[in-house]
N, C-alpha and C positions, 0 to 999 in steps of 0.2 A: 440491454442485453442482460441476462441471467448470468450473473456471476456462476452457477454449478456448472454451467455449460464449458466454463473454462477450466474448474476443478476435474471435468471430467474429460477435456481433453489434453491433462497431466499438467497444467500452470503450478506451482508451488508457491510462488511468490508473483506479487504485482506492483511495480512503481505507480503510486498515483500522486508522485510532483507534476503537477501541470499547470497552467493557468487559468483551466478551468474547473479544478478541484472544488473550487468553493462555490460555482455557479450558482447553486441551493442550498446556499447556505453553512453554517457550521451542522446540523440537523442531515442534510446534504451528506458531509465529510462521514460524518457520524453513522449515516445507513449504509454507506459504500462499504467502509470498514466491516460493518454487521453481518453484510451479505456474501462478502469474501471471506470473511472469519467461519462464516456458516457453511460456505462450499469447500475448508480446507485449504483455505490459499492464505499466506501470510504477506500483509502489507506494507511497503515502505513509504516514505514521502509523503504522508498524511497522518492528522492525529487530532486528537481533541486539545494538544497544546503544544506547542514550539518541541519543547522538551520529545515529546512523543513522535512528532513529525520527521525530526532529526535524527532518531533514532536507527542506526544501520544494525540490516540482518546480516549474524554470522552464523555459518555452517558448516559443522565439520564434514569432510567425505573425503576417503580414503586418505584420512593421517594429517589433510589439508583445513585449517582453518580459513573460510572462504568469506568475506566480506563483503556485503551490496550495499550501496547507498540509492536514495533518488530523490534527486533536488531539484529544482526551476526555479525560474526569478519570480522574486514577489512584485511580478504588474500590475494587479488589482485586489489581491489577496492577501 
């Protein structure tokens, strides 16, 4: 799927903790990130390192600082 396709039907943000994040690799993580970055959508649960991966988005909207994480267990990844 074309990541724009989601930017253009108003996505903002996408969790990509899965257990299959890494299917292709780090290189894999790495393009995901690219092409969501590129359509406007900001990503959580995924990174080029722990530190990044774990990283939760915050947003303010109307007066409210709002918080997202997105985690999965490390099965094979």
């Amino acid at each position: 799927m074309d990541a724009a396709i989601l930017g253009e039907a108003g996505f903002d943000i996408l969790g990509l903790a899965n257990n299959h994040i890494a299917d292709c690799g780090p290189a894999g993580v790495l393009d995901t990130i690219a092409a969501c970055k590129a359509a406007g959508i900001e990503t959580i649960g995924a990174g080029a390192n722990n530190m990044l991966a774990s990283t939760p988005a915050i947003f303010k909207k109307n007066g409210w600082h709002i918080g997202i994480m997105a985690v999965a267990e490390r099965e094979f990844n």
